[in-house]
C-alpha positions as CSV (number, residue, x, y, z in Angstrom):
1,X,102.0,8.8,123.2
2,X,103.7,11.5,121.7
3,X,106.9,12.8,123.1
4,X,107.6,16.9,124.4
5,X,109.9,19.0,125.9
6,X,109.8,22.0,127.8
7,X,112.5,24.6,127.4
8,X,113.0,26.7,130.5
9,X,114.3,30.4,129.3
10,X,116.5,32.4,131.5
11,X,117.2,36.7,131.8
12,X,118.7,36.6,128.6
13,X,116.8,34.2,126.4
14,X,118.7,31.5,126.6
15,X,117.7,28.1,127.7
16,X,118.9,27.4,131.1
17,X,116.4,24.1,131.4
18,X,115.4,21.5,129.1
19,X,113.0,18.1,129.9
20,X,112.3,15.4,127.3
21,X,108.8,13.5,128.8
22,X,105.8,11.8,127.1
23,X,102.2,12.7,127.1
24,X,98.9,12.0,125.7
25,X,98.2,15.6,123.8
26,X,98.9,19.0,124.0
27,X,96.8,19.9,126.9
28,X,98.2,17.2,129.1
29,X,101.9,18.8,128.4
30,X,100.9,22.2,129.1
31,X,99.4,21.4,132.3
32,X,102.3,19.3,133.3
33,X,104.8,21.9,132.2
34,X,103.1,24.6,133.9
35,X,104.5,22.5,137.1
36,X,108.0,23.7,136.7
37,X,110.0,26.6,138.0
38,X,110.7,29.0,135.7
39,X,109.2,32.9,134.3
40,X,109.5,31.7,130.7
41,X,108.8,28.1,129.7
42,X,108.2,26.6,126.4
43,X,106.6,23.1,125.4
44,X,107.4,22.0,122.0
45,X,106.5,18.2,120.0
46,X,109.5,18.1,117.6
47,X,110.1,21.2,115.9
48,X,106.4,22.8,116.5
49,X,106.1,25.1,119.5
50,X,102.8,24.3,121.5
51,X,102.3,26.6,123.8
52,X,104.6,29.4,125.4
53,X,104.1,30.2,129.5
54,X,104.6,33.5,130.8
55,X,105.0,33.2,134.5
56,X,105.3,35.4,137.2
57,X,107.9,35.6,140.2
58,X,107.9,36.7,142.9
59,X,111.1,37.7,145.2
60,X,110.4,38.2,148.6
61,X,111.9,41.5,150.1
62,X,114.0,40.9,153.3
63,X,114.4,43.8,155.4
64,X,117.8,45.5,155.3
65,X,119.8,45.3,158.6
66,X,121.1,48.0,160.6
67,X,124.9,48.0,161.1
């Protein structure tokens, strides 16, 4: 099995995450990177970038209180 890691970018591009893991191909470690956290995640096999994940966030609104 070959080994991955997923690089989880933050605001400014830098990596804030990074997990080392296993997996049988390429889709196997996209599907089980698209599992963590994160707006901007990477999964790379060595030095080759597989696949890059763009996801969205939301941030719930709280309503402002009243002083």
């Amino acid at each position: 099995m070959p080994d991955y890691r997923t690089c989880v970018r933050g605001d400014g591009g830098a990596i804030t995450r990074s997990y080392n893991f296993t997996a049988a191909d390429d889709d196997q470690a996209v599907e089980r990177s698209g599992s963590i956290e994160g707006a901007r995640i990477e999964v790379w096999q060595g030095d080759r970038l597989v696949k890059r994940l763009e996801q969205s966030v939301t941030v719930q609104q709280f309503p402002r209180r009243r002083y």
